[in-house]
C-alpha positions, 0 to 999 in steps of 0.5 A: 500500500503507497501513499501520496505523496505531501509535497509535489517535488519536480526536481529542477536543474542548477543554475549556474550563476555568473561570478561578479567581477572583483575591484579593479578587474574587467569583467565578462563585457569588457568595460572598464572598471567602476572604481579604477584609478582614473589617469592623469592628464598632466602626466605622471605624478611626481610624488606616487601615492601608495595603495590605499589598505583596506582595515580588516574588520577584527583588529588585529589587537583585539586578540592581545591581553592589555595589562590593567592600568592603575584605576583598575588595579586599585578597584578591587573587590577587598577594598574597604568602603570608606565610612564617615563613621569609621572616621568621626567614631569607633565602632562599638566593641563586641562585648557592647552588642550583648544582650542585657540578659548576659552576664559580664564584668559589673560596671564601675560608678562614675565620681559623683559630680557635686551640683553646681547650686551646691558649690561655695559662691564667692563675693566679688570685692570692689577693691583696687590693687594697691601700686607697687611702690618698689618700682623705681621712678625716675622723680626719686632717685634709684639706689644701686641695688634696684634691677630695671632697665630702660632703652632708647633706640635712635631711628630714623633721622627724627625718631626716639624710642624709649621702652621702659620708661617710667612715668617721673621720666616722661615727665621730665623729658616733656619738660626738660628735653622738649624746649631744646628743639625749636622745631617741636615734637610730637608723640604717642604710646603703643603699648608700654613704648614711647615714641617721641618725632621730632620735626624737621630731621634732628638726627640728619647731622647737617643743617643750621640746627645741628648745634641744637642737636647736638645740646638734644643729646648731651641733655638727655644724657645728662638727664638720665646720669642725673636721675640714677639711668647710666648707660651700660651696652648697646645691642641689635637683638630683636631691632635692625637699630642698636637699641642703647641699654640704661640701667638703674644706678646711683644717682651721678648729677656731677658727671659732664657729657660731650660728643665727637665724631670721626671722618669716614676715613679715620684721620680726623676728629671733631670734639662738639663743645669739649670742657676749657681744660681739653680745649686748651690743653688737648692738642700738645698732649697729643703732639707729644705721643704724635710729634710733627704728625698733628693739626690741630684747629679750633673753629666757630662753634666750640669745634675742636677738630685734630687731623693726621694724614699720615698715622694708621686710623686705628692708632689715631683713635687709640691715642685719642682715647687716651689723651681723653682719659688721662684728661679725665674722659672716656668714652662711654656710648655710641649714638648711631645717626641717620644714614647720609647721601641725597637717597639715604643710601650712605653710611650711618655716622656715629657721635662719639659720648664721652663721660667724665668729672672735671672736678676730679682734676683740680683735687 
């Protein structure tokens, strides 16, 4: 028994297809192909342009292994979370998760705080504090055993700095000091300093008051000798000026201040209003230790000028000082001055203070 058949299959020949031609080959017709160079009319080319390759669509890089770069490296599975918590507070320990029911180690009760209702309350007082009168003051004269200093800072070309200073010592320099410089002065306090500027550049050493500056700084010398304030070093710590330190002595009211200073080169001093004694009588003391090599001059103003151009600087000033001391002087300080030149880029002068006792000599 045969069955029909589902499907009516007729059985067909092949067909052969024809094969397409490829890129840049004729074909079967002959003609030329669609995507083929096209020449050049002006001739052949100078520069010959390589055959454009053709990107396979699998890079050949696909198939290699690139090595994980440092963002990947870093973003691993067992890296810990950041936490703001982990950062502001512990986690609680294990021991802080048990039950309540469990038993552990008893607590320990805090110190008991007393109330603040309970604690002694304590009456404010309206009394003063009481000066302390061991303090020095410049009106009545220190004694030798007190320990105070005070220092003066020359700055500038017009400007005085006094740290320290007691209140019978302000008094005194308004009064005293003051009415030297005709010019005027002004001043202010920044805390416990005292800062005293003085019009029109006392300190420039040039000028016509010049002579007035100097009779300034001899009079506070005298002033702070006179009032028990002898000056003891001069140092630069924590100031670009040499701060001059005074300490607190015995009362010396007969000791007799004046000044001098030297050229830039060394070979020539000027004495400011020396005594009579030393005006008279310094030059031949100083031809005998330096024969046949000393001017000595004496000029308008109680000027007193000693030049040699032929002695070492050093040597000069050595027998200056002595003929000074054996005449009853010495030099006790150094005052720093303004710089000089148009621009204040010049040198910084310094006067010369020296300090003695004239009635010594005639004992």
């Amino acid at each position: 028994m045969s069955y029909a058949p589902f499907y009516n299959y007729v059985q067909q020949p092949p067909q052969i297809y024809s094969q397409q031609p490829r890129m840049g080959q004729p074909g079967p017709s002959a003609y030329a192909p669609i995507y083929a160079p096209a020449t050049n009319p002006y001739g052949a080319p100078t520069t010959p342009y390589a055959p454009a390759v053709t990107q396979p669509f699998i890079p050949p890089t696909a198939m290699l292994e690139t090595p994980p770069t440092q963002s990947q490296q870093l973003q691993t599975k067992t890296r810990p979370k950041r936490s703001h918590r982990a950062v502001t507070a512990p986690l609680p320990l294990k021991s802080a998760l048990k039950k309540t029911g469990s038993t552990g180690a008893p607590l320990v009760p805090a110190a008991t705080v007393p109330a603040v209702e309970n604690l002694p309350s304590r009456r404010r007082t309206t009394s003063r504090v009481k000066p302390d009168k061991s303090v020095p003051s410049m009106a009545t004269a220190p004694t030798a055993t007190t320990s105070y200093h005070m220092f003066v800072t020359f700055k500038g070309d017009s400007e005085l700095l006094l740290e320290n200073v007691l209140e019978g010592a302000r008094k005194d320099i308004i009064e005293d000091i003051f009415p030297l410089w005709p010019h005027g002065a002004e001043s202010q306090f920044r805390g416990e300093d005292w800062i005293i500027r003085f019009r029109n550049a006392p300190w420039n050493m040039n000028g016509p008051d010049v002579t007035m500056a100097w009779k300034l700084i001899t009079a506070l010398f005298t002033l702070f000798s006179t009032n028990g304030f002898s000056f003891m070093t001069s140092t630069r710590c924590t100031s670009a000026q040499p701060r001059m330190v005074f300490q607190s002595t015995t009362s010396d009211p007969v000791s007799t201040y004046f000044l001098g200073y030297l050229s830039r080169g060394g070979r020539r001093m000027t004495l400011i209003n020396p005594p009579p004694h030393i005006a008279a009588n310094f030059g031949p003391k100083l031809r005998a230790f330096l024969p046949n090599q000393l001017e000595v001059s004496q000029e308008d103003g109680g000027l007193l000028i000693v030049d040699s151009a032929t002695v070492k600087p050093s040597h000069f000033l050595m027998q200056l000082l002595r003929g000074l001391l054996e005449m009853g002087f010495d030099l006790n300080a150094t005052v720093p001055m303004a710089r000089g030149g148009p621009l204040k880029m010049g040198s910084r002068r310094e006067l010369l203070v020296f300090k003695g006792d004239p009635g010594k000599l005639l004992q």
